[in-house]
DODRENBA-394393 format. One record per residue: y negated, x negated, z negated of N, C-alpha, C in turn; residue number from 0; residue in three letters. Coordinates in steps of 0.1 Angstrom, whole numbers, plus 5000, padded with zeros to 4 digits. Layout:
BEGIN
{n.v:Y, n.u:X, n.w:Z, ca.v:Y, ca.u:X, ca.w:Z, c.v:Y, c.u:X, c.w:Z, num:NUM, residuo:ALA}
...
//
This chain:
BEGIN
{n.v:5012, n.u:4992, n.w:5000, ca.v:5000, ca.u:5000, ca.w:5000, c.v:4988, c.u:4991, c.w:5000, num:0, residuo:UNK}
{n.v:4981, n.u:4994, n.w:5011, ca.v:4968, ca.u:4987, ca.w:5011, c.v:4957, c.u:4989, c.w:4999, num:1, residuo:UNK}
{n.v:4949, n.u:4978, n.w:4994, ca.v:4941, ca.u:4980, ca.w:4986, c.v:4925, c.u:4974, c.w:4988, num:2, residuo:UNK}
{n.v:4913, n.u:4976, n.w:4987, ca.v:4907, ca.u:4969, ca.w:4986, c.v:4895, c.u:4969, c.w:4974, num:3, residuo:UNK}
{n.v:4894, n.u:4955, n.w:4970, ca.v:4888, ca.u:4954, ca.w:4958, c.v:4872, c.u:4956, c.w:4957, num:4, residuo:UNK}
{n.v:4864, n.u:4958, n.w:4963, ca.v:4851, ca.u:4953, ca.w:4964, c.v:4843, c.u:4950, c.w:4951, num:5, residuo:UNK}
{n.v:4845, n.u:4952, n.w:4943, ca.v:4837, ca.u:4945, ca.w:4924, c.v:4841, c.u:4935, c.w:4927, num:6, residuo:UNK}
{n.v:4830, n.u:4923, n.w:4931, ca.v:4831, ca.u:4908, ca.w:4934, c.v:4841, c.u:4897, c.w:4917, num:7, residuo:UNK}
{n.v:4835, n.u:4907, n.w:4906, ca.v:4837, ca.u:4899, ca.w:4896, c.v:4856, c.u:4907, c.w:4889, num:8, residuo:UNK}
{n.v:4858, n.u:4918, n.w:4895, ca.v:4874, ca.u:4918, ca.w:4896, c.v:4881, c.u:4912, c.w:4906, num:9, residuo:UNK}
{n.v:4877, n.u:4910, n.w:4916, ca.v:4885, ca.u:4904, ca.w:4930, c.v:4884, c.u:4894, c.w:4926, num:10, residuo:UNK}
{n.v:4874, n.u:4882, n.w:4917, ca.v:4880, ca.u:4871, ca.w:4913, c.v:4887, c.u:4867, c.w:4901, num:11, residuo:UNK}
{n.v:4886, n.u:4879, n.w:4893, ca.v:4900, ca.u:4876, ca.w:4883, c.v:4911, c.u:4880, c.w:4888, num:12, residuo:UNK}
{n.v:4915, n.u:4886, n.w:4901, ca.v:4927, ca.u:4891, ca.w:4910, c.v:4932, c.u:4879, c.w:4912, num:13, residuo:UNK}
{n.v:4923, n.u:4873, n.w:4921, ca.v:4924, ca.u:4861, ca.w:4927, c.v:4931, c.u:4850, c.w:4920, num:14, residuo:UNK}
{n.v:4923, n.u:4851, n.w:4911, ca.v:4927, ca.u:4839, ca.w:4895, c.v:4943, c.u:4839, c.w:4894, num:15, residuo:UNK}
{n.v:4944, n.u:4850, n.w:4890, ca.v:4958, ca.u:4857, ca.w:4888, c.v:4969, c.u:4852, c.w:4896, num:16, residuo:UNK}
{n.v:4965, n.u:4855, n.w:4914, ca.v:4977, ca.u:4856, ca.w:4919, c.v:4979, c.u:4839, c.w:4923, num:17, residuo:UNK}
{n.v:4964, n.u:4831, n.w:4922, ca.v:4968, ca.u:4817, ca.w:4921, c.v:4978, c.u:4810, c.w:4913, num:18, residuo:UNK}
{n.v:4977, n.u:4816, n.w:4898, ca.v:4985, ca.u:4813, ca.w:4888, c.v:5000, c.u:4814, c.w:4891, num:19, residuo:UNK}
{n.v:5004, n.u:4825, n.w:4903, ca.v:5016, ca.u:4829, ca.w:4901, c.v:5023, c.u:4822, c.w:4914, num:20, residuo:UNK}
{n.v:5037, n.u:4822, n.w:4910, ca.v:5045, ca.u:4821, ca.w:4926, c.v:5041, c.u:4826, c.w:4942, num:21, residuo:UNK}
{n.v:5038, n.u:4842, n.w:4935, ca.v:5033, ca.u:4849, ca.w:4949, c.v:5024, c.u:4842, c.w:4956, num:22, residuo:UNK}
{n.v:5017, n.u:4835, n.w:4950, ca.v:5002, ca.u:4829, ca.w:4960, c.v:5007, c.u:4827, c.w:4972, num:23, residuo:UNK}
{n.v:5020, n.u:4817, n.w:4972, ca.v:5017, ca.u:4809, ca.w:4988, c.v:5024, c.u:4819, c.w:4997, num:24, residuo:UNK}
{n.v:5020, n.u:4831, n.w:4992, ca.v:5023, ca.u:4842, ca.w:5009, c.v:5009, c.u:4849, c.w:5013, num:25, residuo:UNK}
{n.v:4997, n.u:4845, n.w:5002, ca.v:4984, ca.u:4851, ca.w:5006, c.v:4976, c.u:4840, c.w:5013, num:26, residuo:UNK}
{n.v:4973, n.u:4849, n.w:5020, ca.v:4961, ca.u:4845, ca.w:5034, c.v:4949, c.u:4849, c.w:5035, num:27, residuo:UNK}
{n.v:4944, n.u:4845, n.w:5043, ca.v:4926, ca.u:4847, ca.w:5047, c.v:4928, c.u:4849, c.w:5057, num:28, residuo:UNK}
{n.v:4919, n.u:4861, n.w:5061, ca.v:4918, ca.u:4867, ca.w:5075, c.v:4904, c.u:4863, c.w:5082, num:29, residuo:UNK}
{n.v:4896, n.u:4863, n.w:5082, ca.v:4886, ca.u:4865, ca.w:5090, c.v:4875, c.u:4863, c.w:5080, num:30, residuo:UNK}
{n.v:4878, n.u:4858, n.w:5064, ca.v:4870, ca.u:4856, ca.w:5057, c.v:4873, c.u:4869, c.w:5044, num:31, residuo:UNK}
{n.v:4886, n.u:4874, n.w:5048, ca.v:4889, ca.u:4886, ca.w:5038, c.v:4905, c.u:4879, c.w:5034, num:32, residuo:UNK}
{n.v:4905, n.u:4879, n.w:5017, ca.v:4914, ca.u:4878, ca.w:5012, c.v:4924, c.u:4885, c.w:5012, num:33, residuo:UNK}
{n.v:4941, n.u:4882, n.w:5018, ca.v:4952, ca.u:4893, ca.w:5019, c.v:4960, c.u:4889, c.w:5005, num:34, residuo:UNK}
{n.v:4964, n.u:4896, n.w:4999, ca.v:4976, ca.u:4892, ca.w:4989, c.v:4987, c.u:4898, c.w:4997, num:35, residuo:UNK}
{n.v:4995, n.u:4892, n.w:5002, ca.v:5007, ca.u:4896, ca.w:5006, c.v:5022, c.u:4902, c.w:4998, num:36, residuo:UNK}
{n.v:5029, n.u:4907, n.w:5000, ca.v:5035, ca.u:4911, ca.w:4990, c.v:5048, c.u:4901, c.w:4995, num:37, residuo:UNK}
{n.v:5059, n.u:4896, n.w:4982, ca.v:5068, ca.u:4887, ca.w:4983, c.v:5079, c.u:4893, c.w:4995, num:38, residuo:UNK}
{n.v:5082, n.u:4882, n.w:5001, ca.v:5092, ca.u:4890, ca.w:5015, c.v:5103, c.u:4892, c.w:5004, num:39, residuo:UNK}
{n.v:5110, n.u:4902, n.w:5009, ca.v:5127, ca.u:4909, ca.w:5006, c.v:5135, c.u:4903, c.w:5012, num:40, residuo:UNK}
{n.v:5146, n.u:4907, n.w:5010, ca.v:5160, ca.u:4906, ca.w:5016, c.v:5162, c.u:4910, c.w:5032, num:41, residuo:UNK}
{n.v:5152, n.u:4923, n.w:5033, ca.v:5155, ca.u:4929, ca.w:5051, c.v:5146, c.u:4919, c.w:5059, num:42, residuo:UNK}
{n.v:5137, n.u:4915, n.w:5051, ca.v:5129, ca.u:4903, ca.w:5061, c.v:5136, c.u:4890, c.w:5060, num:43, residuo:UNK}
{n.v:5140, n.u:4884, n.w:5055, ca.v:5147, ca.u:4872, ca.w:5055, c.v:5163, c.u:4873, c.w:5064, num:44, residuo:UNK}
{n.v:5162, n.u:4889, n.w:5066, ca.v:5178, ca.u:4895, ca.w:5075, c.v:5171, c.u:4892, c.w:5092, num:45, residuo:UNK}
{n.v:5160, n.u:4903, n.w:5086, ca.v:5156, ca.u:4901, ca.w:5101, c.v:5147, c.u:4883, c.w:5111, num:46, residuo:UNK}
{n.v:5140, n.u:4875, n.w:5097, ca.v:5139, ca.u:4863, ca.w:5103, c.v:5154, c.u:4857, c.w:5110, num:47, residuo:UNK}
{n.v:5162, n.u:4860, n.w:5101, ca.v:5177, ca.u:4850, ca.w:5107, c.v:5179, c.u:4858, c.w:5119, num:48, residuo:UNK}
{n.v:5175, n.u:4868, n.w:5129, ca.v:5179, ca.u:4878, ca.w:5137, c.v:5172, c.u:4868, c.w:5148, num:49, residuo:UNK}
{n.v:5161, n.u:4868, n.w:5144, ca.v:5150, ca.u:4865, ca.w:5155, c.v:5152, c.u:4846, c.w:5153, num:50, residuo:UNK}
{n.v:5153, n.u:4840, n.w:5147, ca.v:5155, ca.u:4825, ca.w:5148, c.v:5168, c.u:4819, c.w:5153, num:51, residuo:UNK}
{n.v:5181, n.u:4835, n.w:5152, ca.v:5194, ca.u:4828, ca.w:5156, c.v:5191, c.u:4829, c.w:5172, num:52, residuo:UNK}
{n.v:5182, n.u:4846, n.w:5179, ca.v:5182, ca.u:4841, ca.w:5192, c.v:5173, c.u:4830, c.w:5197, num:53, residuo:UNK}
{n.v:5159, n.u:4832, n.w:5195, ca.v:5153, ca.u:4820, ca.w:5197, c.v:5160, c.u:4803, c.w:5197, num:54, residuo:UNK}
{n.v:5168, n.u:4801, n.w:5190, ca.v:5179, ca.u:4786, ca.w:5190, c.v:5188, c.u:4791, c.w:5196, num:55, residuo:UNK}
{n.v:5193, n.u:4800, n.w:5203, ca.v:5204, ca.u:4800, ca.w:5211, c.v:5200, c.u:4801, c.w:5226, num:56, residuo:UNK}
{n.v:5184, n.u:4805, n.w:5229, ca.v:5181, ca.u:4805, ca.w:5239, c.v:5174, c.u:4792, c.w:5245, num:57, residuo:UNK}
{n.v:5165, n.u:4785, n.w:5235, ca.v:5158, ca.u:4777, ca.w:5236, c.v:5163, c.u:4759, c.w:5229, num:58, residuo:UNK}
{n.v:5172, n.u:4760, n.w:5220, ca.v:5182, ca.u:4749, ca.w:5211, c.v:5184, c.u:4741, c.w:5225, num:59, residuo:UNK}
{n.v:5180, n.u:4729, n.w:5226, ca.v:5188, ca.u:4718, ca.w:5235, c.v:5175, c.u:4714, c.w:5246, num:60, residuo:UNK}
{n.v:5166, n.u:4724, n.w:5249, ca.v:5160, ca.u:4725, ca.w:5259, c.v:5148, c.u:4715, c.w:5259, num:61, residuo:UNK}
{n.v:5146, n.u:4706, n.w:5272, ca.v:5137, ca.u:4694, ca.w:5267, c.v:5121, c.u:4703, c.w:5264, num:62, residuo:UNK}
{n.v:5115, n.u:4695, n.w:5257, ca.v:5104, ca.u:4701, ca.w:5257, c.v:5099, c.u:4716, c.w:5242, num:63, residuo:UNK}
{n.v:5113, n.u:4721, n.w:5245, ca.v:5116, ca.u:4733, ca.w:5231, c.v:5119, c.u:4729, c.w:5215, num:64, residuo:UNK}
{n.v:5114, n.u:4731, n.w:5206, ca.v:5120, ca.u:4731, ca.w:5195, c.v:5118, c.u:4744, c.w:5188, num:65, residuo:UNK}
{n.v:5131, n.u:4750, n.w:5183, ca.v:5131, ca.u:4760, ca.w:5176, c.v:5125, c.u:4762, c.w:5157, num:66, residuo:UNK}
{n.v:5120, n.u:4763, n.w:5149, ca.v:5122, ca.u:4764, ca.w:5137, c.v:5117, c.u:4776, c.w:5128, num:67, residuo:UNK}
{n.v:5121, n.u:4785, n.w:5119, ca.v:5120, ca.u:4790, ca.w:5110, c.v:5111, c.u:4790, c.w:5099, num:68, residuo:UNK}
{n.v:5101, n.u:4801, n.w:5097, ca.v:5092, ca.u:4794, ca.w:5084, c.v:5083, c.u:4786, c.w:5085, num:69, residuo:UNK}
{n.v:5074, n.u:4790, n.w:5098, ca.v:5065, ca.u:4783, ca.w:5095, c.v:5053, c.u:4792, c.w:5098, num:70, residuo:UNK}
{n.v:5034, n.u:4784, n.w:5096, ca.v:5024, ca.u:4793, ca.w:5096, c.v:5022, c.u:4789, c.w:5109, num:71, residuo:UNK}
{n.v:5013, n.u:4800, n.w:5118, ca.v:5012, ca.u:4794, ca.w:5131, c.v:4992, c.u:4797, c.w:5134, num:72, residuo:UNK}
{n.v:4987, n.u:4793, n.w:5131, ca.v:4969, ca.u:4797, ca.w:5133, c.v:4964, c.u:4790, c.w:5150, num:73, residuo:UNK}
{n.v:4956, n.u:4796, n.w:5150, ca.v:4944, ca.u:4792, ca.w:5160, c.v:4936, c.u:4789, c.w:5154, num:74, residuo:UNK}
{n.v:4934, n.u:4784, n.w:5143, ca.v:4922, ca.u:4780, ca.w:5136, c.v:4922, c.u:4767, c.w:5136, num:75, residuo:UNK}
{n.v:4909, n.u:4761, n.w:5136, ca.v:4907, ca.u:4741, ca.w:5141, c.v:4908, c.u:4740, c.w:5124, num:76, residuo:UNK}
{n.v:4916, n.u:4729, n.w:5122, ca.v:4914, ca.u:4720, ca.w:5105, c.v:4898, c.u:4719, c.w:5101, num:77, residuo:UNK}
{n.v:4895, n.u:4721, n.w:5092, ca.v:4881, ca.u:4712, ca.w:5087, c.v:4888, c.u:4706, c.w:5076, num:78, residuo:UNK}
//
């Protein structure tokens, strides 16, 4: 369920919070808007293995291709 916080001075004790916790490293920044993402399940870790077993069975070997699972992918330049 989507939520949004706008009280500047609760969205950073949210914040605080979800840094403290394990969850953090699934939350993102969008566009300058903070997502807390919610921890992946079981059906998403069913369905990554779905999508990473075809992807390595179609692309695995091929010069040029490497397949891997788990990773972040941005268009955004480093600063």
């Amino acid at each position: 369920m989507p939520l949004m916080v706008l009280d500047e001075d609760l969205a950073e004790q949210v914040i605080k919070r979800r840094r403290a916790s394990p969850a953090y490293r699934w939350d993102e920044v969008w566009e300058g808007v903070y997502v807390a993402m919610p921890l992946p399940d079981i059906l998403y870790f069913d369905l990554a293995a779905v999508f990473l077993l075809a992807f390595y069975s179609e692309y695995s070997g091929r010069r040029g291709y490497r397949v891997h699972g788990h990773i972040n992918i941005s268009d955004r330049n480093r600063e």
